[in-house]
The first five atom37 places (N, CA, C, CB, O) and aatype in JSON, in Angstrom:
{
  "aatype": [20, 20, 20, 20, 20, 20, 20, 20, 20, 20, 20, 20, 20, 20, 20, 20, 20, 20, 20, 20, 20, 20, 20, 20, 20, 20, 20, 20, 20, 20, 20, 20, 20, 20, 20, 20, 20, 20, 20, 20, 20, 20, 20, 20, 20, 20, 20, 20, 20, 20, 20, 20, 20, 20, 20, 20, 20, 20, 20, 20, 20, 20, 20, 20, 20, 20, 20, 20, 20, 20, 20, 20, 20, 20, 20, 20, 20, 20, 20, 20],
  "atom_mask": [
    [1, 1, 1, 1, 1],
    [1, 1, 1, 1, 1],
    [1, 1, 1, 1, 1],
    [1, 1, 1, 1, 1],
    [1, 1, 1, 1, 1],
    [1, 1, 1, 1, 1],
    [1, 1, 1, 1, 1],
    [1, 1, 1, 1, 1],
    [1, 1, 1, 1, 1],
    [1, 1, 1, 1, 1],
    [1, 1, 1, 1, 1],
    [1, 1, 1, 1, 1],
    [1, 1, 1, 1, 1],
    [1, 1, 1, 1, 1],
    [1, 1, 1, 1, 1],
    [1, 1, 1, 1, 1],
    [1, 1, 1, 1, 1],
    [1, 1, 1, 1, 1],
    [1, 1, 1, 1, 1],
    [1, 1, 1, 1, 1],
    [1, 1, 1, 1, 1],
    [1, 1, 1, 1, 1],
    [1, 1, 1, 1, 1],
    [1, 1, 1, 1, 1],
    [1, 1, 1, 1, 1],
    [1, 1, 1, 1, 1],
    [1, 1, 1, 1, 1],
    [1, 1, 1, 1, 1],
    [1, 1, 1, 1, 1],
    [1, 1, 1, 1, 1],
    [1, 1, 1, 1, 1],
    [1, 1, 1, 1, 1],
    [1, 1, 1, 1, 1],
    [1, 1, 1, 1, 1],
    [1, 1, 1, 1, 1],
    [1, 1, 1, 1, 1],
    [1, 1, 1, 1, 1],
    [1, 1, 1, 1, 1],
    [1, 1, 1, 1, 1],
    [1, 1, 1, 1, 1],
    [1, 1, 1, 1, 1],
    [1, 1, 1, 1, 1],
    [1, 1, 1, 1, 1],
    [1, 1, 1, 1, 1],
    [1, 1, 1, 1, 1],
    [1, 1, 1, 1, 1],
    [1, 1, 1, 1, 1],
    [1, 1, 1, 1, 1],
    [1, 1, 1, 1, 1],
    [1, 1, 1, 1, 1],
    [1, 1, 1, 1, 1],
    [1, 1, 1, 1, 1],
    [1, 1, 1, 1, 1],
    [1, 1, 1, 1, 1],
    [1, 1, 1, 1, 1],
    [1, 1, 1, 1, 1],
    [1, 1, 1, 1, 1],
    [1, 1, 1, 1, 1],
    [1, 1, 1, 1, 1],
    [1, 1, 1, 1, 1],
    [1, 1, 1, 1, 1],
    [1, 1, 1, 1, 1],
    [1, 1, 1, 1, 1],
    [1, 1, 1, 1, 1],
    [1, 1, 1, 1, 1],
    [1, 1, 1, 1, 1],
    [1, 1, 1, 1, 1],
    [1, 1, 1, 1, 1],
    [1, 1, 1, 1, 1],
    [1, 1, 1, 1, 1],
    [1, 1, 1, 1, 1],
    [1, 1, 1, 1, 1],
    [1, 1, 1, 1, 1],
    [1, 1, 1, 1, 1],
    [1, 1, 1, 1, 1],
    [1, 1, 1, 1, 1],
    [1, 1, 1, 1, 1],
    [1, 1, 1, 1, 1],
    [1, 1, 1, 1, 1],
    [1, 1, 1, 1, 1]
  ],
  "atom_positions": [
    [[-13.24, 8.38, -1.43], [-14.58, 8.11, -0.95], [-14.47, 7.32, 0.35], [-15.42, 7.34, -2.02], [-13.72, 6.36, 0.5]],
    [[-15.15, 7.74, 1.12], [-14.83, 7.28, 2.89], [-15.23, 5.92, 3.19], [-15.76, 8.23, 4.08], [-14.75, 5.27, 4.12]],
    [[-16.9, 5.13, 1.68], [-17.3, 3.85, 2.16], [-16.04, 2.99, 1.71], [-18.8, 3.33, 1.53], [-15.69, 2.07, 2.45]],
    [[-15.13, 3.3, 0.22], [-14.0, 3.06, -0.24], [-13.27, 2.56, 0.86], [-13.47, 4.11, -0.87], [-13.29, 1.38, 1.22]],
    [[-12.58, 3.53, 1.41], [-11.73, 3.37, 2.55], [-12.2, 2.65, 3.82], [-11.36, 4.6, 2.91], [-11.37, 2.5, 4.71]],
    [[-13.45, 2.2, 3.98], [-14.01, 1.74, 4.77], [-14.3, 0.09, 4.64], [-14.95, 2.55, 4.83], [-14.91, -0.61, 5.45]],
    [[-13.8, -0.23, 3.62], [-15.01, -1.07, 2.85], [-14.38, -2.38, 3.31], [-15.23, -0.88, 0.93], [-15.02, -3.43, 3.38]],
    [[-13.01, -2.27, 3.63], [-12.21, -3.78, 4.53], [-13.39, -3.86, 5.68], [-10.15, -3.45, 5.5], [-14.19, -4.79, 5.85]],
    [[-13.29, -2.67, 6.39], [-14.04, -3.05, 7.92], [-15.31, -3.59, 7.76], [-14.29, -1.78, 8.93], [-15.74, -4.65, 8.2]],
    [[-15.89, -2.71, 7.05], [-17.77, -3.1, 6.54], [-17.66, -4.5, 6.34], [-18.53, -2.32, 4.81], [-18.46, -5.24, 6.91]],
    [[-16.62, -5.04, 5.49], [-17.21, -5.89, 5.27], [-16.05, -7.54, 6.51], [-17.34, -5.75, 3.34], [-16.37, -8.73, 6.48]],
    [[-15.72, -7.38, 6.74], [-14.96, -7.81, 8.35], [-16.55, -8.05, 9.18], [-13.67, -6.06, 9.33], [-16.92, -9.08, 9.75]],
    [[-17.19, -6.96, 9.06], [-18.71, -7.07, 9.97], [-19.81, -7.46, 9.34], [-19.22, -5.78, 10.54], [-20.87, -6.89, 9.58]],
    [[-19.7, -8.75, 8.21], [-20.45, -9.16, 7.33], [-21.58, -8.22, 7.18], [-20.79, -10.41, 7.6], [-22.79, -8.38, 7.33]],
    [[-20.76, -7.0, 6.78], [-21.78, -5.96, 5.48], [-21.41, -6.17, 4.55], [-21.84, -4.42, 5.34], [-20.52, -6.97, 4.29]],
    [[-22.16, -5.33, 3.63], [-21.34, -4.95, 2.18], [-22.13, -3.68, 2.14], [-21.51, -6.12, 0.59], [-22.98, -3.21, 2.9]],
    [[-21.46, -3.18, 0.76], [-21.86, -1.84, 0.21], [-22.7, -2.15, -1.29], [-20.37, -0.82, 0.0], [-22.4, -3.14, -1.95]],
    [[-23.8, -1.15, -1.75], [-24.0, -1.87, -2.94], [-24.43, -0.3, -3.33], [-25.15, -3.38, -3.05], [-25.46, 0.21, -2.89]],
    [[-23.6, 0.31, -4.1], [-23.49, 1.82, -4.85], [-24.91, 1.89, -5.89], [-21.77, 1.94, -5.96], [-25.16, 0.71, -6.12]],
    [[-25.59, 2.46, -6.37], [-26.43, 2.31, -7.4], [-26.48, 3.69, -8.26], [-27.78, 1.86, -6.84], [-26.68, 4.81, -7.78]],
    [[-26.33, 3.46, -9.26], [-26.23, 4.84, -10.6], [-27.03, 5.01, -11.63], [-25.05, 4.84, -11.46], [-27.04, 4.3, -12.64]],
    [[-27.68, 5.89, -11.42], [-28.57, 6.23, -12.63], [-27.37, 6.77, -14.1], [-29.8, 7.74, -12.01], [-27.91, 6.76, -15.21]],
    [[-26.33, 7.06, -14.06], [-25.87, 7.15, -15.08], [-25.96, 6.23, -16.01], [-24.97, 7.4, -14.92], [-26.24, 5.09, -15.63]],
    [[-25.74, 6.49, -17.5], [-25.13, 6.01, -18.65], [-24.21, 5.28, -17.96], [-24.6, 6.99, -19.66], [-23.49, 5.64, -17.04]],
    [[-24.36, 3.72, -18.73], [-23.12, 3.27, -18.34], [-21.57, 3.22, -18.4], [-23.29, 2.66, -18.46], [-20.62, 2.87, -17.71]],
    [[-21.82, 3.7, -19.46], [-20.07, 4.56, -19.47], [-19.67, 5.37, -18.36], [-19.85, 5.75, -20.71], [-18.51, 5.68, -18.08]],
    [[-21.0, 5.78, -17.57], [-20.44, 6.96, -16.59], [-20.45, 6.11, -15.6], [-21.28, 8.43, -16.31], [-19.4, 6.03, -14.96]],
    [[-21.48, 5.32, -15.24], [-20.81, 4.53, -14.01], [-19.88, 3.86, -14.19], [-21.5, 3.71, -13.4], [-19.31, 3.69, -13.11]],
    [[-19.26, 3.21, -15.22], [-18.06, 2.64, -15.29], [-17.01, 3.84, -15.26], [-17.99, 1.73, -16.54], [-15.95, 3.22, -15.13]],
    [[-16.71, 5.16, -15.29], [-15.72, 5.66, -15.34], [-15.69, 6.04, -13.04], [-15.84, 7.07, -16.82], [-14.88, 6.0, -12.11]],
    [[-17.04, 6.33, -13.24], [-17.1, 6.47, -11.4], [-16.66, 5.39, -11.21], [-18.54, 6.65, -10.47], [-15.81, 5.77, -10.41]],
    [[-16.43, 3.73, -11.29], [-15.73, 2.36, -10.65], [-14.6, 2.78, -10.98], [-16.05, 0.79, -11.2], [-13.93, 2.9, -9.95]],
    [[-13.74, 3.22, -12.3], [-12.53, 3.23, -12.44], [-11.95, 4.24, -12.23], [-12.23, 2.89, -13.34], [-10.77, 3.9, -12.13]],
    [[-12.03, 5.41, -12.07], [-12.12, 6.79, -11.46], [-11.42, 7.14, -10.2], [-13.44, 7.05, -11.21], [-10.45, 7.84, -9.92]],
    [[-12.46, 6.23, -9.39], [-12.71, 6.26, -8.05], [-12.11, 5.22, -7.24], [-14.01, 6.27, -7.86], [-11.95, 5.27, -6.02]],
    [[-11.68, 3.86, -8.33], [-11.25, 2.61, -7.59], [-11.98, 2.17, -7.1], [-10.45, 2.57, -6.78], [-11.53, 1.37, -6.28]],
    [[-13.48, 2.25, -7.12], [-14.55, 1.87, -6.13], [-14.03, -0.23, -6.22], [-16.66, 2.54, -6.95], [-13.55, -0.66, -7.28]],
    [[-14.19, -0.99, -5.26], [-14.44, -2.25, -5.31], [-15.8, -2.9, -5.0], [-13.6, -2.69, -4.62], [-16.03, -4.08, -5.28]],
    [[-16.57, -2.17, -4.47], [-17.84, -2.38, -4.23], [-18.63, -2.64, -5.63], [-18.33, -1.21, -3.42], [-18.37, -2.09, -6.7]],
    [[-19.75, -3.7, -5.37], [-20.73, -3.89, -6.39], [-21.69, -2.28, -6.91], [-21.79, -5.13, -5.66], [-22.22, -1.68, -5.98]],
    [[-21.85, -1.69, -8.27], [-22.65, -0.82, -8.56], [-23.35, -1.09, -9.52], [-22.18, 0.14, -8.69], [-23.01, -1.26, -10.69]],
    [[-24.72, -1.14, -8.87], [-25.92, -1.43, -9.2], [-26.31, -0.51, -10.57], [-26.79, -1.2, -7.94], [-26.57, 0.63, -10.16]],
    [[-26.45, -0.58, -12.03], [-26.46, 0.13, -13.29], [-28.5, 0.7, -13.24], [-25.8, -1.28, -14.87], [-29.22, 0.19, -14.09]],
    [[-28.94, 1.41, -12.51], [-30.35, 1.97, -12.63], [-30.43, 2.96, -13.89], [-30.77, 2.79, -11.24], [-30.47, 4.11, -13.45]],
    [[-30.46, 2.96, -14.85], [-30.84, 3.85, -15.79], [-32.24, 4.39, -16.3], [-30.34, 3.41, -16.65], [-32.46, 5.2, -17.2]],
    [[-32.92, 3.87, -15.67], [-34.35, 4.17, -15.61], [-34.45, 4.69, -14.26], [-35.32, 2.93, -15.88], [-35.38, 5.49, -14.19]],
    [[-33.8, 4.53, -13.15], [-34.3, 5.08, -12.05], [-35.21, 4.61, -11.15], [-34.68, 5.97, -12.35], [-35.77, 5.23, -10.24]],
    [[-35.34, 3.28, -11.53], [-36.69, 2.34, -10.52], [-36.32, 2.3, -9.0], [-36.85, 0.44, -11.0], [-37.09, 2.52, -8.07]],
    [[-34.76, 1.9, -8.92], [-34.33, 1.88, -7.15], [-34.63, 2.93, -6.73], [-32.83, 1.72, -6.64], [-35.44, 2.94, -5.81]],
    [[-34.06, 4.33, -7.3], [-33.61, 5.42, -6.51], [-35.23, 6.16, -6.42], [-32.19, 6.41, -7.33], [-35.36, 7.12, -5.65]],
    [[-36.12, 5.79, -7.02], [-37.83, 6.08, -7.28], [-38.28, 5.77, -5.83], [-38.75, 4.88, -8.6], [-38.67, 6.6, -5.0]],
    [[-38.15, 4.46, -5.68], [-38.69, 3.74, -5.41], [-38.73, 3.95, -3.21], [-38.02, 2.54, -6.36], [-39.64, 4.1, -2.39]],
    [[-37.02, 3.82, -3.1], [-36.17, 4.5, -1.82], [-36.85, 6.29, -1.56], [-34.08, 4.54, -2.38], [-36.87, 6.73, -0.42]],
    [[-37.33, 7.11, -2.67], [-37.65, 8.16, -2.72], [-36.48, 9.24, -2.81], [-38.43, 8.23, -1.78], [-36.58, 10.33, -2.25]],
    [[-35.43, 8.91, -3.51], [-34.51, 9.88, -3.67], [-34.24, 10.41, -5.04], [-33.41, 9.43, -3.14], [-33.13, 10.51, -5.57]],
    [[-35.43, 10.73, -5.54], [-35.39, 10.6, -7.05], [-35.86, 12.1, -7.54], [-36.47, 9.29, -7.65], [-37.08, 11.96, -7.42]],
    [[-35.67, 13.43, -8.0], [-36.12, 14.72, -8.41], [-36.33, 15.24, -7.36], [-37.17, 14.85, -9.23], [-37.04, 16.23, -7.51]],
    [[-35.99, 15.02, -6.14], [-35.89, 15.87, -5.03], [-35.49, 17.78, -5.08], [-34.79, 15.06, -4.28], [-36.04, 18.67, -4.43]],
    [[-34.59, 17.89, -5.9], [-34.73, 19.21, -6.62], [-35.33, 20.17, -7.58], [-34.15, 19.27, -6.89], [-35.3, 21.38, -7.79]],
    [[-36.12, 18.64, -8.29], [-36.6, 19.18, -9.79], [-35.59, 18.88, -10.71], [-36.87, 20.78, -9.92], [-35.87, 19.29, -11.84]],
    [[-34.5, 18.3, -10.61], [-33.52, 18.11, -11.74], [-33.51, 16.86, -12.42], [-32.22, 18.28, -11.31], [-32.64, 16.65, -13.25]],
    [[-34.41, 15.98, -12.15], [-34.54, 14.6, -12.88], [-33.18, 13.43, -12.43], [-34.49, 14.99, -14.71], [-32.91, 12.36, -12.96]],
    [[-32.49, 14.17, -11.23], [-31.3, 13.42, -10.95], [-31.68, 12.95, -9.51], [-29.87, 14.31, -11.07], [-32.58, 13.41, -8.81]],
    [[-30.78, 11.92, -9.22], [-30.78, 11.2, -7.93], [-30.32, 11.57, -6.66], [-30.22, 10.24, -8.07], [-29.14, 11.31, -6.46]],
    [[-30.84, 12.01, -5.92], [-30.03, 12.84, -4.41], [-29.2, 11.95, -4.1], [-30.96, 13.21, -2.89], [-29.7, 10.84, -3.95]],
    [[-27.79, 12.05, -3.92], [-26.88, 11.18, -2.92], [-27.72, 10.86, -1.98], [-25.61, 11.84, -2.27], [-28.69, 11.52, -1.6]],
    [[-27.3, 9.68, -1.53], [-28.4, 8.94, 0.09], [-27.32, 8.02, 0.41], [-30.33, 7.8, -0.22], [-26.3, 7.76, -0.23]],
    [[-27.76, 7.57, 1.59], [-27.14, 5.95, 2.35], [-28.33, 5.46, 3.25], [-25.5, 6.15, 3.6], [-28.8, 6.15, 4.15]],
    [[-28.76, 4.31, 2.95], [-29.61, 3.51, 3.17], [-28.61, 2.5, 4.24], [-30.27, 2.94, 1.76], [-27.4, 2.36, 4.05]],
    [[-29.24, 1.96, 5.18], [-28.84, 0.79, 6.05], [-30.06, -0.11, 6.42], [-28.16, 1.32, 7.39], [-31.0, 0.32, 7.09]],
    [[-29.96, -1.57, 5.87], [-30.5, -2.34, 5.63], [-30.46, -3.41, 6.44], [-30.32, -2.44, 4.69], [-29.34, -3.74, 6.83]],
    [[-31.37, -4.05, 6.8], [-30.55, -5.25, 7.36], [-30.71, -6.38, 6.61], [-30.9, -5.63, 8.75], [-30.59, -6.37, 5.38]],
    [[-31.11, -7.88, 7.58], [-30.82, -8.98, 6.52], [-31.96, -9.13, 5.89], [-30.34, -10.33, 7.0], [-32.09, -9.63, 4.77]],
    [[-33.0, -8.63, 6.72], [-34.43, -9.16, 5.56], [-35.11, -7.57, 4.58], [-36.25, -9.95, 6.96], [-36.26, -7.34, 4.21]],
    [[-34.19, -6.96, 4.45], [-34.29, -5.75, 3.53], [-34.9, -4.84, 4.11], [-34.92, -5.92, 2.32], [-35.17, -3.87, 3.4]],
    [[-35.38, -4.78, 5.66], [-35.98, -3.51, 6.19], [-35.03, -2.15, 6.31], [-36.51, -3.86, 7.61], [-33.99, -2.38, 6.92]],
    [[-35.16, -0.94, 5.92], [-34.45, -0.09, 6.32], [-34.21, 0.16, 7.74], [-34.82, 0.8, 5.8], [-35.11, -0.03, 8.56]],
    [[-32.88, 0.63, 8.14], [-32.88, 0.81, 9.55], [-32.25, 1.93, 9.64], [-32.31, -0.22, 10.37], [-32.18, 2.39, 10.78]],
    [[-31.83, 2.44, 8.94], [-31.37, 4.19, 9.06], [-30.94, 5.13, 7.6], [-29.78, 4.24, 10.09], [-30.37, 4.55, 6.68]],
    [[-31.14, 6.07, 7.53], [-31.41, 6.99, 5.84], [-31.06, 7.98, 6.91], [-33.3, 7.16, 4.64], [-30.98, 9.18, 6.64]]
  ]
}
């Protein structure tokens, strides 16, 4: 995963990454261990974040569209 491999620099430029999963938590825990992710992942199982951002049944499948959000410090979006 490229933010993975990225994730020294991101955060060198006081970012961070913050992953969020509508899975079961067993499944997001196998995507952290899986994947090696070190980044924080946010456990949505109801789906309120990914609702909310608007990336939520975008197909009709009741699942979450992959996205990347860029935020800044007072939570405004600045690029999707």
């Amino acid at each position: 995963m490229e933010l993975q491999e990225d994730y020294d620099l991101i955060k060198s430029l006081e970012a961070d990454i913050l992953a969020i999963s509508t899975d079961d938590l067993s499944g997001a825990a196998f995507a952290v261990d899986g994947l090696g992710l070190e980044f924080p992942i946010l456990y949505d199982p109801e789906a309120s974040v990914v609702k909310e951002y608007g990336v939520f049944d975008l197909l009709g499948d009741r699942m979450a569209a992959p996205a990347t959000f860029w935020l800044d410090r007072t939570g405004k979006v600045r690029w999707q």
